[in-house]
Each structure stands twice: as C-alpha cells, then as structure tokens.
C-alpha positions in Angstrom: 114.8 15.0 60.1 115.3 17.9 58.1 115.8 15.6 54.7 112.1 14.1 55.6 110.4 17.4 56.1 111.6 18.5 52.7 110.7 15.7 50.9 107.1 16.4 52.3 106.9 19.6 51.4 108.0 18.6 48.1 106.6 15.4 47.4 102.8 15.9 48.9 102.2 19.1 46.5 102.5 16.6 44.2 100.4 14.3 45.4 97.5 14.2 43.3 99.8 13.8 40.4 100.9 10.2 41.8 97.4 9.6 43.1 95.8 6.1 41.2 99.5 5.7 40.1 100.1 4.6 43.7 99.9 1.0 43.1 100.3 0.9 39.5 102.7 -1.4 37.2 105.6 0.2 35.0 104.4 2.1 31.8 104.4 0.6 28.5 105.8 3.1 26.5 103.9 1.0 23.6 100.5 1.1 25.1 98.0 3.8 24.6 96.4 3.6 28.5 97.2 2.4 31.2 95.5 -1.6 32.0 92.6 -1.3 35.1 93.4 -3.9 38.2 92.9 -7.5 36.7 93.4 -10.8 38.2 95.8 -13.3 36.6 94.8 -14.5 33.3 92.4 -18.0 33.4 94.7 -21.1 33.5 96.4 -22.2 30.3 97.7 -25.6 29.4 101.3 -26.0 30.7 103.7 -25.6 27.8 107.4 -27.3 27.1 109.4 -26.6 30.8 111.7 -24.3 29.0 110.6 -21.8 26.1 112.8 -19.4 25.1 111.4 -15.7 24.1 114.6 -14.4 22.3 117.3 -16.5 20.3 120.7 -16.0 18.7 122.8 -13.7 20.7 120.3 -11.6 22.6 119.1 -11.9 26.1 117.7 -15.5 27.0 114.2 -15.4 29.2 112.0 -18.4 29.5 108.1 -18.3 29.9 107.1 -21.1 32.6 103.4 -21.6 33.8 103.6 -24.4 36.9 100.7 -25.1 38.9 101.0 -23.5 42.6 99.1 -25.5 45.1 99.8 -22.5 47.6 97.2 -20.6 44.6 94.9 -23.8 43.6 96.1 -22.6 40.0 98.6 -22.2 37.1 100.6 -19.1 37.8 102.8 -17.5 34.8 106.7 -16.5 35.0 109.6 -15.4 33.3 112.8 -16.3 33.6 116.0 -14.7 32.9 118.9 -16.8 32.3 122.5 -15.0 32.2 125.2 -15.3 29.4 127.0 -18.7 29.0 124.1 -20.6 31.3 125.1 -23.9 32.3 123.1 -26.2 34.0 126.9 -27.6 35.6 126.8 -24.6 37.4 125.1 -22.7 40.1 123.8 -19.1 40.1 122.6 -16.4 42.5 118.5 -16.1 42.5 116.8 -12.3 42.2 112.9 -12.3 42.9 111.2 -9.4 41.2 107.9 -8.4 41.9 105.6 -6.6 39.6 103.2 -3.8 41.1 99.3 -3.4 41.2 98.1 -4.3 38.0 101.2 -5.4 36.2 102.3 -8.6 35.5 105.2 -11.3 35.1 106.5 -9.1 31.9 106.9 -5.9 33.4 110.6 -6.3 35.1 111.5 -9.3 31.9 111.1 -7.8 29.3 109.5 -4.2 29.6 112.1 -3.0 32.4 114.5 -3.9 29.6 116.5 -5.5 32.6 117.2 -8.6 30.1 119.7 -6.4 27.8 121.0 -4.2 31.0 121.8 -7.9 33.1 123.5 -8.9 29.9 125.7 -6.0 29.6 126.8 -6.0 33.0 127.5 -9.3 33.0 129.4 -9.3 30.2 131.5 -6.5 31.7 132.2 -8.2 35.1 130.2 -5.7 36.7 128.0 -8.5 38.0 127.8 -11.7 39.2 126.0 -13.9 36.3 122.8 -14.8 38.2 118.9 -15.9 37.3 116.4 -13.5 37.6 112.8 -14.2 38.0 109.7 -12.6 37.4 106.4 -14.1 38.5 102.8 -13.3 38.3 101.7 -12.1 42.2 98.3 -11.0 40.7 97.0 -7.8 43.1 98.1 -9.7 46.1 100.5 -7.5 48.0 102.3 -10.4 48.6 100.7 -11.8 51.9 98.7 -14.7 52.8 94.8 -13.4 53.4 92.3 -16.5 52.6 93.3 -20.4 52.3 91.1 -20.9 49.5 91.6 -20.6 46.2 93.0 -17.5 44.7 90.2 -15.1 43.5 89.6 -11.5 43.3 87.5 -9.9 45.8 85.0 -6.8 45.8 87.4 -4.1 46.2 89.7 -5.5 43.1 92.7 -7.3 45.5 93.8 -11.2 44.8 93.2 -12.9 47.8 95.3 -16.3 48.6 98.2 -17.7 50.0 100.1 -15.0 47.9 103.7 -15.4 50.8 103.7 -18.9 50.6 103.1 -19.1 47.1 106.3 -16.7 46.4 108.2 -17.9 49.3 108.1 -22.2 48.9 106.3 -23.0 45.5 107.8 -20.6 43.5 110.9 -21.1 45.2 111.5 -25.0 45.1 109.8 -24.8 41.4 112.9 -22.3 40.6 115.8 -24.4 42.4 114.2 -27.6 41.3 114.5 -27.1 37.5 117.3 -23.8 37.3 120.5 -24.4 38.2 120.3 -21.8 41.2 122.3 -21.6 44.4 120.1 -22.7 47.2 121.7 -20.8 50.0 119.8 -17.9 51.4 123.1 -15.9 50.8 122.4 -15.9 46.7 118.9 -15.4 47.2 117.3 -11.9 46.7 113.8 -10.4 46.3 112.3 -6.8 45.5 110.0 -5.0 43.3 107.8 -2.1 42.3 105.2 -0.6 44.1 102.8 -3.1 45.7 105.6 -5.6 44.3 108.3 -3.6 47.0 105.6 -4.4 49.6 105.6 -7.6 48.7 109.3 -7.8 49.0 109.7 -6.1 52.0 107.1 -8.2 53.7 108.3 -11.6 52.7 112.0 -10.9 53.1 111.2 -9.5 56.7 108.9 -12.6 57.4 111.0 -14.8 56.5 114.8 -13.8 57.0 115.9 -17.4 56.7 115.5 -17.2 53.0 117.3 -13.9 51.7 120.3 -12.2 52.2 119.2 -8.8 50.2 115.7 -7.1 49.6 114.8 -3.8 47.2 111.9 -1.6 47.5 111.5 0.5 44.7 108.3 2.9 45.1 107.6 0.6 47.7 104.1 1.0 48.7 103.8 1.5 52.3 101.4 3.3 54.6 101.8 6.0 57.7 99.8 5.9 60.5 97.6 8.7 58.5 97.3 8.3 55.2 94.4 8.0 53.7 95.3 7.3 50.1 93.8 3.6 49.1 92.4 3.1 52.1 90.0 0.0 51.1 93.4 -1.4 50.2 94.9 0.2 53.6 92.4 -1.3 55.6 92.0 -4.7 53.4 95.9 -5.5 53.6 96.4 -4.5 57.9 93.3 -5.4 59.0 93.3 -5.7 63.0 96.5 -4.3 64.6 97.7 -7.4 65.5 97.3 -8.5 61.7 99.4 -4.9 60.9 101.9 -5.8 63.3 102.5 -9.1 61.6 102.2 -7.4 57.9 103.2 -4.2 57.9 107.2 -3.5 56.9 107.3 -0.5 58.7 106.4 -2.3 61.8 108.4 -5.5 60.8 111.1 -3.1 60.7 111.1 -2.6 64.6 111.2 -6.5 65.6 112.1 -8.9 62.9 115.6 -10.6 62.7 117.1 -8.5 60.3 121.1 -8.3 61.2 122.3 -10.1 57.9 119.7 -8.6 56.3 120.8 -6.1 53.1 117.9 -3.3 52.5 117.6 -1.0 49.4 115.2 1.4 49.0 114.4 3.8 46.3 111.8 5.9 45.5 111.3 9.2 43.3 111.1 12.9 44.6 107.8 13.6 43.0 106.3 10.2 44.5 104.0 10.5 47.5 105.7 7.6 48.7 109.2 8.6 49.1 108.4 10.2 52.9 107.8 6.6 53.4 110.7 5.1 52.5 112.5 7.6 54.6 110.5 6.7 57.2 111.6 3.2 56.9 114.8 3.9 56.6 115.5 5.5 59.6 113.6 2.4 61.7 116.0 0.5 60.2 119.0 2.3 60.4 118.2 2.9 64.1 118.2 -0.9 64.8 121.9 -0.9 62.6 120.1 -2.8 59.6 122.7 -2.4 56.5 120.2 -0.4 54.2 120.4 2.2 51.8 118.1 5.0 50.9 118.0 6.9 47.6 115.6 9.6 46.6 116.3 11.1 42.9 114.6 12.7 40.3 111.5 10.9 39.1 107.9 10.1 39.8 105.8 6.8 40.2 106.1 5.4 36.8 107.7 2.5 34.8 110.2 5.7 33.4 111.6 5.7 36.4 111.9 2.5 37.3 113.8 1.5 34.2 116.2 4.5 34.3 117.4 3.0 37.5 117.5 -1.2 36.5 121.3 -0.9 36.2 121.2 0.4 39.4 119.2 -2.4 41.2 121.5 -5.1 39.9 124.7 -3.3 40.7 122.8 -3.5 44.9 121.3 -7.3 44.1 125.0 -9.1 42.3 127.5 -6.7 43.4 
C-alpha cells in the first residue's frame, strides 16, 4: 500500500522523537515536566455521589471515587454531564481512556473536551450525551492477575483492568447517570495505551458498544521492538496475543455493527500501525475510518482534534 510505505518512511525517521512518548498521557501545557509511570493514587474516603468541578454556566463534570471490586480498591472518575441534564431523561454514554501515565483528568478537563461537548451541543452538532473519564492506572486495559490491583516490576498496573472498565464501571455509570443502557448509545476510546484499551475491550466484548476510537492507539507489529517489557508483559504466549492483541482481534471477532475510528499523527511511530489495522478491518468490511494528519504523540495533538472525536462518537 503505497500510503503505508510513505508513512514509514516518514514517520520512523522520526522515531526517536516519539520514543518514551509512546505510551505517554496528554501534555499539560501548565506543567513544567512530564509525570514518570505511577500507579493510581492510595484510596481516599468516598466523597458526596455527585460533586461538581465548575458552576454557573460553564461546563458541568463530577468527581466520583466508587470502590471497584473488579480492582479490590477505590478507583477515581470524572464525569461530564451535557447542557440542560435531566435525570427524566436518557443520554448516550462515551468511555474515554487516558494513556500510560495519565489519569481520569486528562480527557475532563485538560483535553478541554468539557467546553468543546458544550459548544457542540449547544449548536445541534451533537447529540447531548455523558462522557466519562476514569482512572485505568497503567493497565492497558486487560485482565492479567485476579488479585488486587498493584504495580509490578516493570511499572504496569496489574488487575482485572477489562472487567473493571467493562461491568463495574459500567453498571456504577448507568446505575447513578441517567444513561441509555443500550449498547447502541454506548462508546469507548482513548489515547495511547488508553486506544489499546479501547480497542481491546470494544473488540472483546461487541455486545456492549456500537462505536470505538483509537487515537495514537498503541499497538505493536510483529517487529517492533519499542517497549518491549511492556510488548512482552501485555501478549505474553501467542495464544494470550491472540486473545489480546487488536490487530489480531481484528481478523476474528464479531465486529459487523461495529463503528471504528482511528487517528494518529504523521510524525507518530504509531500511525503505520493504525494503517495496518485499518486495512484488517476494512478487508473484513468493518465500518472504520482512518485519518492520519499533521501532529505528533502529544496531548497538542490530541486536543486539536476533540471536536473531531465527538463529531465520530454523537454524530
């Protein structure tokens, strides 16, 4: 494919720009460096069930902390609740998933995806809809030890990370939101190692969403070499890589009323991979779409293009 070969020849020059950016969370444009790999913060004592983080006429978004038993332990979120929110009525759900290092605050508020939802809702560009933003730790989204959730030697959370995302999460959401429980108005993607995340659960578990994003997605060829204690920590076995990997979920999973994006910059070492999904996908007639623009592996990037993930996720 003559789009893919360019991209290489582009994207890999470049590579050692990228390189520990790989699995990194959005910038903070208000933060002199960068935060190191961390674990979620040690449990705190539940607050009120709703707290609001902005007032008046601003955008709304809700710090939760509910206990996961998925985990063993208190997990933090945001919540973003659209213009004119009404328990009386019933909303589409997006999922967003932070990337290695980050946390619940990078897509609500640091994206700025609160004031961008709010505009476009407000337009009738969008459907009014709840957007959520959880902790995943540095998980990659997949279920790798039934024990408690704890960091391992090589810096990666190990739990019941799917389940946790896919049921507790989910029934803590549609038990105390007003969201539409129908896997139609339910959606999931993210950053990085968050549009891993994504990817895997929403290809595991096709029963539950109608629409999954992955944005820088971090996904692996058969040879690279870049993180490979994470590589090799995340696939393990080839039957474990078959079950894990999206790229080979991609070939067998029920995806027909599936809706893909994927995005990914022209400077990132991971755009070849995207493409690489995309064309396993499109090949088994899986409604995706593939954009590579300007940009790098950075949380510039992401937010320049915010508008255009909810314009894919409500359309």
């Amino acid at each position: 494919m003559n789009m893919r070969k360019w991209l290489c020849c582009t994207i890999m020059a470049s590579f050692v720009l990228v390189g520990a950016a790989g699995c990194a969370q959005p910038e903070d444009n208000n933060s002199g460096a960068s935060p190191s790999p961390i674990a979620a913060a040690p449990a705190q004592a539940k607050p009120d069930p709703v707290k609001k983080k902005t007032s008046g006429n601003g955008p709304v978004w809700n710090r939760e902390v509910f206990y996961s038993e998925s985990l063993q332990k208190e997990m933090d979120v945001h919540v973003y609740l659209p213009p004119g929110y009404s328990a009386s009525e019933s909303y589409p759900v997006l999922y967003l998933l932070h990337g290695f290092g980050g946390n619940y605050q990078d897509w609500i508020p640091h994206s700025g995806l609160p004031g961008v939802a709010d505009k476009l809702i407000r337009s009738g560009k969008v459907k009014p809809l709840i957007v959520v933003s959880p902790q995943i730790d540095t998980s990659f989204g997949i279920n790798s030890s039934s024990g408690p959730a704890e960091v391992n030697a090589i810096g990666v959370s190990e739990g019941l990370y799917e389940d946790y995302i896919a049921q507790d999460l989910r029934n803590y959401i549609e038990k105390n939101y007003a969201a539409d429980r129908s896997s139609s108005s339910r959606y999931i993607g993210g950053i990085s190692m968050g549009g891993f995340a994504a990817l895997h659960i929403a290809f595991r578990n096709p029963e539950l969403y109608s629409r999954v994003g992955g944005h820088s997605a971090s996904l692996w060829l058969e040879d690279s070499n870049d993180f490979s204690d994470q590589k090799a920590w995340v696939f393990g076995d080839q039957i474990t890589k078959r079950a894990r990997d999206p790229l080979e979920l991609a070939e067998y999973a029920d995806l027909g009323a599936m809706e893909v994006y994927l995005d990914c910059g022209n400077y990132d070492a991971f755009a070849p991979r995207s493409v690489k999904l995309y064309e396993r996908l499109s090949e088994r007639q899986v409604s995706t779409e593939l954009h590579i623009q300007e940009g790098g592996h950075s949380g510039a990037y992401w937010s320049k293009h915010v508008e255009d993930y909810l314009l894919f996720y409500a359309k």
